[in-house]
C-alpha positions in Angstrom: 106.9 78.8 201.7 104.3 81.6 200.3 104.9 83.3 204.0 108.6 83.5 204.2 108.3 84.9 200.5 106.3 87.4 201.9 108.2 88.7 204.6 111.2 88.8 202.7 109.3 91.1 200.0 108.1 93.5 203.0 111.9 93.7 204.6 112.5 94.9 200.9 110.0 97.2 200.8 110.9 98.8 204.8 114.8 99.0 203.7 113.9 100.8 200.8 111.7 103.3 202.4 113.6 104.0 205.3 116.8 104.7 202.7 119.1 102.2 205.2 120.2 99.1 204.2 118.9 95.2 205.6 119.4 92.1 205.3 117.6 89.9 204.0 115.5 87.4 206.1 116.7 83.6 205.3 113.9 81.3 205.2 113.5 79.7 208.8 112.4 76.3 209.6 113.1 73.1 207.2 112.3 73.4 204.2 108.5 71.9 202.5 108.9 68.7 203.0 108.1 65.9 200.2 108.9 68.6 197.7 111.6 67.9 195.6 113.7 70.3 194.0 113.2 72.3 190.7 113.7 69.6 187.6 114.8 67.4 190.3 115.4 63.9 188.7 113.7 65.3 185.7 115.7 65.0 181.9 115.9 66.6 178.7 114.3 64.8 175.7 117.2 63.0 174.7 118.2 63.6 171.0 115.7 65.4 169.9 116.0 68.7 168.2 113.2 71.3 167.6 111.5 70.5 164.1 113.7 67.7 163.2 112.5 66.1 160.0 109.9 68.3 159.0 110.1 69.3 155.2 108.5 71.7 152.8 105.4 72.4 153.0 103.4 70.9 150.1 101.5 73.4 148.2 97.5 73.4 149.6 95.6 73.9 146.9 97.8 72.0 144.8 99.2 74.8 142.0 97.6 74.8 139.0 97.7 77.3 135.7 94.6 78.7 133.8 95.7 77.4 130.4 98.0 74.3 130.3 98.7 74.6 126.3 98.5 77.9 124.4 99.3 79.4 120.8 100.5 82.7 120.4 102.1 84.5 117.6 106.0 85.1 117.0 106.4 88.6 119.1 103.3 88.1 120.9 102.5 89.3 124.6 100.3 86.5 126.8 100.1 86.2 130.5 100.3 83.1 132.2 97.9 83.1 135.1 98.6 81.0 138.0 95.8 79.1 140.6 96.7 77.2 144.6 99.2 77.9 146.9 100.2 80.8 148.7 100.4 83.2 146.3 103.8 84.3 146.1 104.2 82.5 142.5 107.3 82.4 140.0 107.6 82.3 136.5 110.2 80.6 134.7 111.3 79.8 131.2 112.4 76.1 131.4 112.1 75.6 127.6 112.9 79.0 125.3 112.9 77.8 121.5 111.6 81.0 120.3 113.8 83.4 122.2 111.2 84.3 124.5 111.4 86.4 128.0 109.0 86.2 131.1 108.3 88.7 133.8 109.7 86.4 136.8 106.9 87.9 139.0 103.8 88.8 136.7 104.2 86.0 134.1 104.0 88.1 131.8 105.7 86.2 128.7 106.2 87.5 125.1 107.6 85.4 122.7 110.5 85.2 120.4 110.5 85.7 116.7 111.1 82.2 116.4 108.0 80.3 114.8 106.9 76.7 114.9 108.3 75.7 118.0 107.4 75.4 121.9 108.0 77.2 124.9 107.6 76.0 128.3 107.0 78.3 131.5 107.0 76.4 135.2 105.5 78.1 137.8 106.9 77.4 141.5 105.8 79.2 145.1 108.2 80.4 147.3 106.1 79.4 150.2 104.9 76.0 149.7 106.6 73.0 147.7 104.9 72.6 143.9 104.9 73.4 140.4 102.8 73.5 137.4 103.7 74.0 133.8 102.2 75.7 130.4 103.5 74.9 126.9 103.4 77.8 124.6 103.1 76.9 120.7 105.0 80.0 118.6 102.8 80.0 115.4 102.5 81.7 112.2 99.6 84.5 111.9 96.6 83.5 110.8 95.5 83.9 107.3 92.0 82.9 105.5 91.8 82.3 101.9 90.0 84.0 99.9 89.0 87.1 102.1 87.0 89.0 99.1 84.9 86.9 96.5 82.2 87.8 93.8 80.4 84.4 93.4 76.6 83.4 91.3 74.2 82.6 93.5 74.3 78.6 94.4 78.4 78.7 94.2 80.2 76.7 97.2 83.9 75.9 98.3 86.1 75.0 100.9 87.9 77.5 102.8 91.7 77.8 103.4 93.9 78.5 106.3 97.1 79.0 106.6 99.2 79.4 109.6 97.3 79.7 113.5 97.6 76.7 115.4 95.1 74.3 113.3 92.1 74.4 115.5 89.8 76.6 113.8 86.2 77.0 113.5 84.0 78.8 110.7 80.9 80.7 111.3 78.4 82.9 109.5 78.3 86.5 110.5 76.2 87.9 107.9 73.9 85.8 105.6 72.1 88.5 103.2 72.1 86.2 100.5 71.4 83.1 102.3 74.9 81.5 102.2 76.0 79.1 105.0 79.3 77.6 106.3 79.9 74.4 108.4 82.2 74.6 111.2 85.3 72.9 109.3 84.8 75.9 107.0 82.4 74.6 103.7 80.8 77.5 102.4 77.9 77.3 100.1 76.1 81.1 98.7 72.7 81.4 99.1 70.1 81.6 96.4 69.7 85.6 96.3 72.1 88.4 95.9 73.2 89.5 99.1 76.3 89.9 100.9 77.7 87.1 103.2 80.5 87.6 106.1 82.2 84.5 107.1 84.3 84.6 110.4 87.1 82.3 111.3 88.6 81.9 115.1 91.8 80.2 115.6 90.4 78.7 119.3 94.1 78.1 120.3 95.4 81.7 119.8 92.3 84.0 119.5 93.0 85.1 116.4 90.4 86.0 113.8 90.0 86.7 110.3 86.9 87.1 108.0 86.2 87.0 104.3 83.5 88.6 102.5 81.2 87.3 99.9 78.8 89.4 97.0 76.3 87.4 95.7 76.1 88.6 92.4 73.8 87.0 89.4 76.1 88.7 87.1 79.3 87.2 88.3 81.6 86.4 86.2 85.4 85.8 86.0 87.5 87.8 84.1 91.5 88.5 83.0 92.4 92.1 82.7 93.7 92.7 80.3 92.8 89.0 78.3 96.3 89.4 76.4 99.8 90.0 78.9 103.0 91.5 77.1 106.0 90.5 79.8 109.4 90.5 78.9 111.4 87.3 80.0 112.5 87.3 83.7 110.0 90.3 84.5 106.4 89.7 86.2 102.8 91.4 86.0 100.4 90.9 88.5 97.1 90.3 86.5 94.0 92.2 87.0 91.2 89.8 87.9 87.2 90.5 87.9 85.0 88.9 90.0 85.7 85.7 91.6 88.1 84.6 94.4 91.0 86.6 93.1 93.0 83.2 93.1 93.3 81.6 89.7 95.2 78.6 88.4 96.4 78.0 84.8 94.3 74.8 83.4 97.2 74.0 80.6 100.8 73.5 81.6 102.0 77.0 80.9 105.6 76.7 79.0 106.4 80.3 78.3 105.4 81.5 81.9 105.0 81.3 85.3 102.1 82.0 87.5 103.3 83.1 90.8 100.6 83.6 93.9 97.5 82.8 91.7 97.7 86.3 90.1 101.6 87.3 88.9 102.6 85.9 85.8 106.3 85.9 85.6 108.1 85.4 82.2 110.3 82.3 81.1 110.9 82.2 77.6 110.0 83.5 74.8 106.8 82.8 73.0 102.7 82.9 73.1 100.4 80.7 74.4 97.1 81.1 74.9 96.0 79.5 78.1 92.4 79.1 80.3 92.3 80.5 83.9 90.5 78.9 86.7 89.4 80.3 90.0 91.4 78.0 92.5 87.8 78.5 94.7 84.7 79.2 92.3 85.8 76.9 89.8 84.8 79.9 87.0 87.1 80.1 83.8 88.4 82.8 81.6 90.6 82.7 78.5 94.3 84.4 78.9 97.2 85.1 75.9 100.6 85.8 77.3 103.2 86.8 75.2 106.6 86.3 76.6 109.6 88.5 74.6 113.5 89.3 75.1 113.6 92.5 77.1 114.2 95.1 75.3 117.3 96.8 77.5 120.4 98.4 76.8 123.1 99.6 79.5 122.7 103.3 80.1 126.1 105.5 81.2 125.0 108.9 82.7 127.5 111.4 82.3 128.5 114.3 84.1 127.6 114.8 87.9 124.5 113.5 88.3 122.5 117.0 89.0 119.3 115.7 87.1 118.6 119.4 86.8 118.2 119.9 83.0 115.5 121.9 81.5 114.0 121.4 78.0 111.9 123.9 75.8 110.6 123.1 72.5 109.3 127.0 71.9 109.0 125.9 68.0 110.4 127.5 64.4 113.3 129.8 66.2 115.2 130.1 63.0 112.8 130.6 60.3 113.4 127.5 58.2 109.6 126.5 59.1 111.0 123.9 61.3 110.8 123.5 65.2 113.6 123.7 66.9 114.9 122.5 71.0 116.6 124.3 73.6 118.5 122.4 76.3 119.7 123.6 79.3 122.5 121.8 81.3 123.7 123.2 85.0 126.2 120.5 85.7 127.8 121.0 82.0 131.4 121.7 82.6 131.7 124.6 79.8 135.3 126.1 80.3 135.0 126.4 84.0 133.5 123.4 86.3 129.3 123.4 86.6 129.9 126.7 84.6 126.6 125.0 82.8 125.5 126.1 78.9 122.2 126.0 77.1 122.4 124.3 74.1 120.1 125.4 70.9 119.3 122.5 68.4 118.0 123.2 65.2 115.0 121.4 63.4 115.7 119.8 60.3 114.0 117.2 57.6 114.3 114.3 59.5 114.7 115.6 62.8 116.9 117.3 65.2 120.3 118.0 64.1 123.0 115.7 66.9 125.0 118.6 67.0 124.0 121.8 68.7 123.7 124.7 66.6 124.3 127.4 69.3 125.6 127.2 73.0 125.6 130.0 75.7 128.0 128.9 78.3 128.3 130.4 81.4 130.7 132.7 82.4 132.2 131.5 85.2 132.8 128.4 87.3 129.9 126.7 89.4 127.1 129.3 88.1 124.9 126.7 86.9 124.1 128.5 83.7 120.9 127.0 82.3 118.9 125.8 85.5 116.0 127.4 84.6 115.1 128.8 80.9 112.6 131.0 78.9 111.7 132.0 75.6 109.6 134.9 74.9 109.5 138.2 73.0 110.8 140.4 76.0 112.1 143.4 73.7 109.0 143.6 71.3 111.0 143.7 68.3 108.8 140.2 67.0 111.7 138.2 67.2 111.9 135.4 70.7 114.4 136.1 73.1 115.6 133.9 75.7 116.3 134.1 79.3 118.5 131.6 81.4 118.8 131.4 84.7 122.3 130.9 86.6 121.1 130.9 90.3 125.4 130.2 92.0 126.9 133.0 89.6 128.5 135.8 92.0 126.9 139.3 90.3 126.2 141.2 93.5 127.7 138.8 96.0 128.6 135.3 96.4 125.9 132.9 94.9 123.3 135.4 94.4 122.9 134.1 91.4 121.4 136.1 87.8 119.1 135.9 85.1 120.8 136.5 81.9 118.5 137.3 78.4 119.7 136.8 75.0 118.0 138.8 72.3 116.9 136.9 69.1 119.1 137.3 66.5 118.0 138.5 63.2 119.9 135.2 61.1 120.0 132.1 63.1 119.0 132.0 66.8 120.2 134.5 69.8 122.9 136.8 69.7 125.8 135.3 71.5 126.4 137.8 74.5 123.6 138.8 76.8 121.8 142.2 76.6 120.2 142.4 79.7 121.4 140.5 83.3 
């Protein structure tokens, strides 16, 4: 058969050399015998489709994440890193309490502003068959109590913390006086003076706070000031020396309130005299707080609110051996609007007189007559002149404003027109 194959490729070949056309040879003789034709007898696999029943692929390494159970703060940014499988990871949020969104390809996840509850991110592969989960606690920031302390040698207490995710552990940064604190966060000062640095780690979230301790020999707790004057309903956040800057009232107070260990808020009226106790050295110090009615009354502000009034008191103006007060008053409407006025009020026996005893208005509307004022002896004749500005009065163009001076008059105060602008 491998002849006749060849002679039919060379009659090929000669035809299309010689550019004429040929038949082509048929095989001669019978053909191999015992050999039985292509497939012959020979059937298909039945039923039987290409991959039938083959499923995913199960993820090889299994998947895994770094950190099965986290804490992080409301708003806080943490990435959520992935282990096995192909690679070709995705992040979901199948459990969002805190209003929380996640980076689908990263895992990058910050969390919502939602705090004391629990997010869940599963991560899948799109080329394998798996998944693997982390649960996210949303917790308060961290905050160690007290942060800034002026303790006696020998003084111990037990740290507070608020907020994290409650596993925490205490260590000593810096011992100058000798101090030492157990892991659950039982401090005790040293015997020297010195200063001692406590740190605390929240091991869940990574966050970390420290307080600071002087060791002092002259420590002392003390109430500044020892007696508090607070009207009822109003507060006033005590001064405190030395110690923890937490105190506690040892009587039932009845007259007050003691807000955040340091802000006494009023109740009712009366006195009481009361002993203060740091909440952490244990140290006392005696406090008196007297509680009264306010003393208020409803004020009405009149005119328009310009808050641009200007007061001299330049002293004895009229010769009576009193001192007198000069008021000036933009917004005063003064027979036009915001024409303004000064207002001159004479000294007497028992005081000022309620009634003005002179008033220079301005001259026209909006000038503002009185914004600014002066009193001196601009003419030298020994008596005190005055000058008042009126910075929107229209002299050489709109709103240009002028100054305007009053010579002192001979009987009373200033003459009543200007003599120089």
């Amino acid at each position: 058969m491998t002849a006749r194959r060849t002679l039919a490729l060379l009659a090929l070949l000669l035809t299309a050399c010689s550019g004429g056309t040929s038949t082509p040879l048929e095989d001669a003789g019978t053909p191999d015998s015992g050999a039985p034709p292509a497939d012959a007898g020979v059937e298909p696999d039945a039923g039987v489709e290409p991959d039938a029943g083959v499923g995913p692929v199960a993820c090889d390494p299994a998947l895994s994440v770094e950190r099965s159970l986290a804490a992080v703060q409301p708003l806080d940014l943490f990435t959520v890193v992935a282990h096995g499988g192909t690679g070709a990871y995705r992040f979901t949020l199948t459990q969002n309490a805190s209003g929380a969104i996640i980076n689908a390809l990263s895992g990058a996840y910050l969390s919502g502003d939602v705090s004391g509850v629990e997010d869940v991110v599963t991560v899948t592969d799109d080329g394998c068959e798996g998944s693997a989960q982390v649960t996210l606690r949303v917790v308060e920031p961290l905050v160690l109590q007290p942060t800034t302390v002026q303790a006696a040698p020998g003084t111990a207490w037990q740290f507070e913390v608020l907020g994290g995710s409650g596993q925490v552990t205490f260590a000593m940064e810096l011992a100058g006086s000798g101090g030492a604190v157990t892991a659950g966060g039982a401090y005790s000062a040293g015997a020297s003076e010195g200063l001692d640095r406590v740190v605390v780690t929240d091991t869940e979230s990574g966050q970390v706070a420290e307080a600071e301790i002087t060791v002092r020999l002259d420590a002392r707790l003390g109430v500044v000031p020892p007696v508090v004057l607070v009207p009822v309903g109003q507060t006033f956040d005590l001064g405190l020396a030395g110690g923890s800057g937490h105190v506690e009232i040892v009587e039932a107070p009845t007259a007050f309130n003691l807000l955040n260990g340091h802000t006494v808020e009023g109740l009712r009226p009366g006195r009481q005299q009361v002993t203060a106790r740091d909440r952490f050295t244990g140290e006392l110090a005696p406090l008196v707080v007297v509680v009264n009615e306010p003393q208020d009354f409803e004020a009405i502000r009149a005119g328009d609110g310009l808050f641009d009034s200007k007061m001299l008191s330049p002293g004895d103006l009229d010769g009576d051996g009193r001192p007198d007060v000069i008021l000036g008053q933009p917004e005063v409407d003064r027979g036009a609007v915001n024409s303004g006025a000064v207002f001159v009020y004479a000294g007497g026996a028992t005081g000022l007189a309620p009634t003005p005893a002179q008033v220079l208005p301005g001259l026209d509307r909006r000038e503002e007559q009185g914004r600014a004022i002066a009193v001196a002896d601009f003419d030298h004749d020994g008596r005190l002149d005055l000058a008042v500005g009126a910075p929107r009065a229209d002299s050489a163009g709109v709103d240009v404003g002028v100054v305007r001076i009053y010579r002192g008059a001979a009987a009373g105060f200033f003459e009543p027109q200007p003599w120089l602008t």
